[in-house]
C-alpha positions as CSV (number, residue, x, y, z in Angstrom):
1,X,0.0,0.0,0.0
2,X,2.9,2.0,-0.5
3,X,2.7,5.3,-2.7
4,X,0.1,7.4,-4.3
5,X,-1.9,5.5,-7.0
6,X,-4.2,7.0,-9.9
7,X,-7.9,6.8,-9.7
8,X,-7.7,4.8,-13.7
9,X,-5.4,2.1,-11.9
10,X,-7.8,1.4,-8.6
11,X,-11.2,-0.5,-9.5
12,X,-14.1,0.4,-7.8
13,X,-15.1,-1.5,-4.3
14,X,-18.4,-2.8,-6.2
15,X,-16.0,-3.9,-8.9
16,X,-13.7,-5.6,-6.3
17,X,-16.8,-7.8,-5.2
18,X,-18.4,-8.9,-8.4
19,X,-15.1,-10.2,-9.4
20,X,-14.7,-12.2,-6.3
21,X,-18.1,-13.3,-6.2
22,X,-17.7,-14.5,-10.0
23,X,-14.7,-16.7,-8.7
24,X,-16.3,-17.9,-5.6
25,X,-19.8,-18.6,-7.0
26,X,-19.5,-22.0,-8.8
27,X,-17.8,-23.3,-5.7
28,X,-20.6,-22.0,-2.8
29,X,-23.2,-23.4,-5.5
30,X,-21.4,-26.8,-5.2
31,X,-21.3,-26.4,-1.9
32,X,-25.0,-26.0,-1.2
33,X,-25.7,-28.5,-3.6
34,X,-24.0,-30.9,-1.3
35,X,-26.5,-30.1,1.8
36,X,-30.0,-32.1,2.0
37,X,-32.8,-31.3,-0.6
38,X,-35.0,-29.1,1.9
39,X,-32.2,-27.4,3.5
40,X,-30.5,-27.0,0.8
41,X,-33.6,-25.0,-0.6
42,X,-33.5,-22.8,2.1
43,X,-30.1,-22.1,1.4
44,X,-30.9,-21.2,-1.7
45,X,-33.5,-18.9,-0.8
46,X,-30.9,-17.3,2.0
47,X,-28.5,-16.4,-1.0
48,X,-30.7,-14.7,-2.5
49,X,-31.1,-17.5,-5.6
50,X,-34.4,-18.5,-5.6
51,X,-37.4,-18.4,-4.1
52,X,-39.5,-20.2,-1.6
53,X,-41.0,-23.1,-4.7
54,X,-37.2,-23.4,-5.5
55,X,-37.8,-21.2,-8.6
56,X,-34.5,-19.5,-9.7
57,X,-34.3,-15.8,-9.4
58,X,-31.7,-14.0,-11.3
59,X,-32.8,-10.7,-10.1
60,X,-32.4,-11.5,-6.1
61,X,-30.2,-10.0,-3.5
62,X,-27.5,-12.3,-3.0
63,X,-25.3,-9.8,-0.6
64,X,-22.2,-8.0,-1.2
65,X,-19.9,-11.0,-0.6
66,X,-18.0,-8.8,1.4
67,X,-16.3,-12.0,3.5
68,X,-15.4,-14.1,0.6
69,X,-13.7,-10.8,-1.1
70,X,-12.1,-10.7,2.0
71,X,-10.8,-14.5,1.4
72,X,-9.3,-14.1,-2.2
73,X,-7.9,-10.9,-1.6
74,X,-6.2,-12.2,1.5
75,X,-4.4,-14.9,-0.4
76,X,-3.6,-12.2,-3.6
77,X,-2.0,-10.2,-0.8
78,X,0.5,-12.6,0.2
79,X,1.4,-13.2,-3.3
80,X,-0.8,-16.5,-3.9
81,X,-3.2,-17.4,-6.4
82,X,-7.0,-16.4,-5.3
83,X,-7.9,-20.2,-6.7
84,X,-6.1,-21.2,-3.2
85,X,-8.5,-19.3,-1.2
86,X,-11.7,-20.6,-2.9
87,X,-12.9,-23.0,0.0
88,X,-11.8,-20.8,2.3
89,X,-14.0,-18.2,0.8
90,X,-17.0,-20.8,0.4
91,X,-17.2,-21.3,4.0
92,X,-16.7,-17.8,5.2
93,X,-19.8,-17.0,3.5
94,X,-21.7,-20.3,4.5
95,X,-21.0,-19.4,8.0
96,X,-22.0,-16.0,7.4
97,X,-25.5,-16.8,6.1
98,X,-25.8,-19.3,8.8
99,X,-25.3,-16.4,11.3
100,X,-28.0,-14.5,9.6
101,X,-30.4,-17.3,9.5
102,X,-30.0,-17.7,13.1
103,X,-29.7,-13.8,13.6
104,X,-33.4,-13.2,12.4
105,X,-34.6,-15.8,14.8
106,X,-33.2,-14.5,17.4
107,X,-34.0,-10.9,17.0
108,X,-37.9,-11.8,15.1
109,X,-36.6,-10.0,12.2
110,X,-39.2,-10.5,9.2
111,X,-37.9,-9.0,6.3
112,X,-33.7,-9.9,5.1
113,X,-32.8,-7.8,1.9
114,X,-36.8,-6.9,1.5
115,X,-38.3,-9.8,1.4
116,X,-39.5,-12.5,4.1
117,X,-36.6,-13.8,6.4
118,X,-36.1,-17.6,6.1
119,X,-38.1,-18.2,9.3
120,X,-40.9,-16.4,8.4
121,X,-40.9,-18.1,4.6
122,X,-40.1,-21.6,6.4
123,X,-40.8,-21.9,10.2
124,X,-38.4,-21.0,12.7
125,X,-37.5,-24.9,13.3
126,X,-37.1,-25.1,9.6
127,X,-34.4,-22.1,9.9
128,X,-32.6,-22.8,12.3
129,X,-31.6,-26.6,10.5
130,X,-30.8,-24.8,7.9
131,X,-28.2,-22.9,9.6
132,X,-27.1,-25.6,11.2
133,X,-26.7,-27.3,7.9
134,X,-24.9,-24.3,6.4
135,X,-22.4,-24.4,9.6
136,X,-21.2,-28.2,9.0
137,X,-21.3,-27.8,5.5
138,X,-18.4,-24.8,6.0
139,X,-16.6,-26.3,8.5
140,X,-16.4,-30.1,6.6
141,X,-15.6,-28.1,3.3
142,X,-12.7,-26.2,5.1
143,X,-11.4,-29.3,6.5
144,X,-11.7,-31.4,3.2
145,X,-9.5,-29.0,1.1
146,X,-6.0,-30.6,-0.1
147,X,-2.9,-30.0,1.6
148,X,-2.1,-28.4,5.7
149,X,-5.8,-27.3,6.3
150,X,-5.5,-27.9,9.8
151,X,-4.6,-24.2,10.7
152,X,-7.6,-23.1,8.6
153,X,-9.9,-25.2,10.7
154,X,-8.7,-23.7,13.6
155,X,-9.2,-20.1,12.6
156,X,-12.5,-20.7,11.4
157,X,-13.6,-22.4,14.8
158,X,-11.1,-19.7,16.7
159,X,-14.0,-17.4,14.5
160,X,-16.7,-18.9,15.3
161,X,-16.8,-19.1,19.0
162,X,-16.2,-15.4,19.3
163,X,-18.8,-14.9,17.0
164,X,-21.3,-17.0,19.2
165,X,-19.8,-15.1,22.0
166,X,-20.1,-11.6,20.7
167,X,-24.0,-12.1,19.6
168,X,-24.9,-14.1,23.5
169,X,-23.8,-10.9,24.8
170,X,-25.4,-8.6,22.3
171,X,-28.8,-10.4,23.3
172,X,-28.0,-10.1,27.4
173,X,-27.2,-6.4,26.9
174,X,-31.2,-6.1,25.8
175,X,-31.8,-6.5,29.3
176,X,-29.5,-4.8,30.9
177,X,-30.1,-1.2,31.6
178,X,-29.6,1.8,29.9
179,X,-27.5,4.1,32.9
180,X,-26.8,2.9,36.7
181,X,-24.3,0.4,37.6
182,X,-25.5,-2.1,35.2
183,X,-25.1,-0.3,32.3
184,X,-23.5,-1.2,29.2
185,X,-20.2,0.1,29.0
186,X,-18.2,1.6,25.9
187,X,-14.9,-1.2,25.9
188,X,-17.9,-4.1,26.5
189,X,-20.0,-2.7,23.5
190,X,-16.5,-2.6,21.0
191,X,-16.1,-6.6,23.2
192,X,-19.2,-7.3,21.9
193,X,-18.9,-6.3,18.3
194,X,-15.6,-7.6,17.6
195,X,-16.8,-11.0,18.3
196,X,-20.0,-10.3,16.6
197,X,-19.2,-8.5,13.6
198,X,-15.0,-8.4,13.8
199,X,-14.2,-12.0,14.5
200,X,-15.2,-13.5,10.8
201,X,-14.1,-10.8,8.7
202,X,-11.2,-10.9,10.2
203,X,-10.8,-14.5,9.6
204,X,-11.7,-14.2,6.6
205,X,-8.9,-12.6,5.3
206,X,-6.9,-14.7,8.0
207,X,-7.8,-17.9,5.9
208,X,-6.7,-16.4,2.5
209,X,-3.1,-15.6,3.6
210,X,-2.9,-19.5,5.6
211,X,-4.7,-21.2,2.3
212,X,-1.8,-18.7,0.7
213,X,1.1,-20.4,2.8
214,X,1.6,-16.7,4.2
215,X,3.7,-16.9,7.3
216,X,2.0,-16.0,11.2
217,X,2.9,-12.8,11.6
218,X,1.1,-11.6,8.4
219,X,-1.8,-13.7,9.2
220,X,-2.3,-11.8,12.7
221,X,-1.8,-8.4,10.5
222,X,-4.8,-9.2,8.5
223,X,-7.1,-11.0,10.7
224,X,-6.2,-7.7,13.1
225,X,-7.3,-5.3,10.2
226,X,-10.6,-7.4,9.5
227,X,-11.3,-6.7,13.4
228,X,-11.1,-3.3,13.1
229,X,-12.8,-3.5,10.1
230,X,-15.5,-4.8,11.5
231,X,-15.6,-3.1,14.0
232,X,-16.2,0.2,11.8
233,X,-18.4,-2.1,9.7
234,X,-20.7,-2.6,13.1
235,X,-20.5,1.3,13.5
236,X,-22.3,1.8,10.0
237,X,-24.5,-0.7,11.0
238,X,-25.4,0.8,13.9
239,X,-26.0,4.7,12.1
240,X,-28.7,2.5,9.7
241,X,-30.6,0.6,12.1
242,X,-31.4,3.9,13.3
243,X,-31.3,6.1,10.2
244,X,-31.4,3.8,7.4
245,X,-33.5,3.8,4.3
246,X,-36.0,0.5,4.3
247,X,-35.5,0.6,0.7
248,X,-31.7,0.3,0.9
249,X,-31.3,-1.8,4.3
250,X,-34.2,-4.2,3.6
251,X,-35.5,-3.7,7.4
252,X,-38.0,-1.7,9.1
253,X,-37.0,2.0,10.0
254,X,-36.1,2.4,13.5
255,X,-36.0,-1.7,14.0
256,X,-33.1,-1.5,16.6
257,X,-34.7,1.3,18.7
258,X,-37.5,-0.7,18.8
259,X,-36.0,-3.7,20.0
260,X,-34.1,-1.7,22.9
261,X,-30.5,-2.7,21.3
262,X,-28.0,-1.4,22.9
263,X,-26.1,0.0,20.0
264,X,-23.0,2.9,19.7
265,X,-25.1,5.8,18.9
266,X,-27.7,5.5,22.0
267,X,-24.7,4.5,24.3
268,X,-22.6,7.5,23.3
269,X,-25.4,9.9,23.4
270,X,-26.0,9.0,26.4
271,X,-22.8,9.5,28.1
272,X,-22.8,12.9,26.9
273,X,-24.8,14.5,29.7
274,X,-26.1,17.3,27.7
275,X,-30.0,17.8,28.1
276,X,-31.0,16.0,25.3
277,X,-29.2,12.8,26.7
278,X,-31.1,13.3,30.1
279,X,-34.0,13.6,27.8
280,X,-33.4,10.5,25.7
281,X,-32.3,8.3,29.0
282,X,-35.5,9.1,30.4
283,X,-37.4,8.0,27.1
284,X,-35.5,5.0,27.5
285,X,-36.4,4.0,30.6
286,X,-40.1,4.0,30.1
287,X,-40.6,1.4,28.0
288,X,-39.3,0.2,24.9
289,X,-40.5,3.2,22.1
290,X,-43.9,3.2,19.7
291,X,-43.4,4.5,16.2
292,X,-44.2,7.7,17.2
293,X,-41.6,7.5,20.4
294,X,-39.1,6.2,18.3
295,X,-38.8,9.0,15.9
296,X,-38.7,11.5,19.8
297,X,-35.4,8.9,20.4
298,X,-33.7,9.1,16.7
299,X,-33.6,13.1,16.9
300,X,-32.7,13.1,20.6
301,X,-29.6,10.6,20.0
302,X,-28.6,12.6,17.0
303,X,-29.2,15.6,18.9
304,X,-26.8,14.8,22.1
305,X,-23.8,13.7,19.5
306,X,-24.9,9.8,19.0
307,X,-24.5,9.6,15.3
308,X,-21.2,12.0,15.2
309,X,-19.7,9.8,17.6
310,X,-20.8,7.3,15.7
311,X,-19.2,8.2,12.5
312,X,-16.1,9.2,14.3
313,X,-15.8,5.2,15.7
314,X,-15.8,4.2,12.4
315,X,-13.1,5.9,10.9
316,X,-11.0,5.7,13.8
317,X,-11.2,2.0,13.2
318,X,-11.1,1.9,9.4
319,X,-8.2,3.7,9.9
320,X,-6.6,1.2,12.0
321,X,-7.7,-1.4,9.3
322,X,-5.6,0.1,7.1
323,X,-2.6,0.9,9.5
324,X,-2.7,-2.6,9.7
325,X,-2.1,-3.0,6.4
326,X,0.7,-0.6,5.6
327,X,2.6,-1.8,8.0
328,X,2.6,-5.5,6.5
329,X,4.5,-6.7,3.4
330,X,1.6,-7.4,1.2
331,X,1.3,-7.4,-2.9
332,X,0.6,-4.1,-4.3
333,X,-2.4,-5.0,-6.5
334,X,-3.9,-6.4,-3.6
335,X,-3.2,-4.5,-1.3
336,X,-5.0,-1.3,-3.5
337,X,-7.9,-3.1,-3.9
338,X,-8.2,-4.1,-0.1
339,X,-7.9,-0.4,0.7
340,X,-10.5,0.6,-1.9
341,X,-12.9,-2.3,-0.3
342,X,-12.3,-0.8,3.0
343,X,-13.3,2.4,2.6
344,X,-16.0,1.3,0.3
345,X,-17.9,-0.5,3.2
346,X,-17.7,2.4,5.1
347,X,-19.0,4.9,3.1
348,X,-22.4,3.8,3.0
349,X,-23.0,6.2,5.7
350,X,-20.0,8.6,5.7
């Protein structure tokens, strides 16, 4: 990442992603084709490649494949072929779709890139085996793949129970409250979402540069820069569960408010102390908000700093992503476009 490079020389982040996802695709559709017919179908459906009678839709949301970009690039960084990465790419991205399945269970979200969430399309029992399915699947085609993939395994299970960590304490903070000595502090939140939202993007570029034969040290570098990018990735998250356009994030406005999430822009407007924090914590403590509430609770968090801080998080920690980087011997090429797909994430909201 050394130097100044020309706009004409960089592609684009989207650009970055459709390539990866054109190299990863025939693999994951292997993959799922491996699973049992039903869950397999609901895999399908998850992806985004066909709906609920099986029917194949070009036109669907598959995702940004932001994890299994991740994957390639992390094995073109250390100067090895993205073919390498391919399985480890396949089961980033089965793991990650298993985390959503189970995600919208957990948190009764109906809708998942506007249109019915597995559960709601299937049955919640129905999901949740499907998840399940999606999780072996990843792990058993990890562990399949030719040559050492014994250190890959362990990153991806090293990934996986932070992951499972990160979200059982995003669900206890729900109930814990919003100020007093019980309260949600700022170092638990960050805790939280590393292992959340951190832990498998930085794995994922972890098990490109292992599949890559890249040595520890530079392995560390890059699953430490998928942390932080994560981490910023949670931050932007967090602005559009609040703010966010249904029509963009495929949710209900104001769905985390309503659930009482304990999320960076509530948390740091609250530790403001200006009057529209005393305001908000007061809203808070009521009951969780009504439509009408909700919109009161937006304006007040914005108002007492919430979503500045908010924006400020992210940057701070996308710019530690890419410290990261610099200060690891990686290809150039690669290196570019892992810089362009950083920032690219987190200027949905910037």
């Amino acid at each position: 990442m050394q130097g100044a490079v020309e706009d004409v020389d960089v592609p684009s982040a989207s650009d970055v992603l459709r390539r990866c996802r054109e190299l990863v695709r025939p693999a994951l559709v292997d993959a799922v084709g491996r699973l049992h017919p039903w869950t397999g179908e609901m895999a399908a459906y998850a992806l985004g490649w066909s709906d609920t009678a099986g029917t194949p839709e070009p036109g669907g949301s598959e995702g940004k494949g932001v994890r299994q970009a991740l994957a390639l690039l992390g094995a073109e960084a250390v100067g090895a072929d993205a073919a390498c990465a391919v399985p480890g790419a396949v089961a980033v991205e089965l793991v990650h779709t298993f985390s959503l399945l189970h995600d919208d269970v957990m948190d009764a979200d109906a809708l998942r890139r506007r249109r019915p969430a597995v559960w709601k399309a299937y049955g919640t029992g129905p999901a949740v085996l499907a998840g399940d399915a999606l999780l072996a699947r990843a792990v058993t085609g990890l562990a399949e793949t030719p040559g050492d993939h014994a250190a890959a395994v362990r990153r991806l299970c090293d990934a996986l129970n932070d992951l499972v960590a990160g979200q059982a304490e995003d669900l206890r903070f729900e109930h814990r409250p919003w100020d007093g000595p019980g309260a949600v502090g700022p170092e638990e939140y960050r805790s939280m979402a590393e292992g959340k939202t951190g832990a498998l993007l930085g794995c994922a570029l972890a098990l490109g540069a292992v599949l890559g034969g890249a040595p520890e040290p530079t392995v560390a570098a890059l699953d430490r820069a998928g942390r932080h990018l994560g981490l910023a990735f949670q931050a932007v998250d967090d602005i559009l569960g609040i703010w966010g356009d249904p029509a963009t994030t495929g949710k209900p406005v104001h769905a985390d408010l309503h659930r009482g999430k304990k999320t960076h822009p509530v948390l740091a407007a609250l530790a403001g102390g200006s009057r529209a924090a005393r305001e908000l914590g007061t809203l808070l403590a009521s009951a969780r908000p009504t439509d009408a509430a909700a919109e009161r609770v937006a304006s007040l968090v914005e108002e007492a700093g919430g979503r500045a801080a908010t924006r400020g998080e992210a940057r701070r920690h996308l710019d530690a992503a890419r410290d990261a980087l610099r200060a690891t011997p990686l290809t150039r090429t690669a290196a570019r476009e892992l810089d362009v797909l950083f920032a690219g994430l987190a200027d949905r909201v910037m």
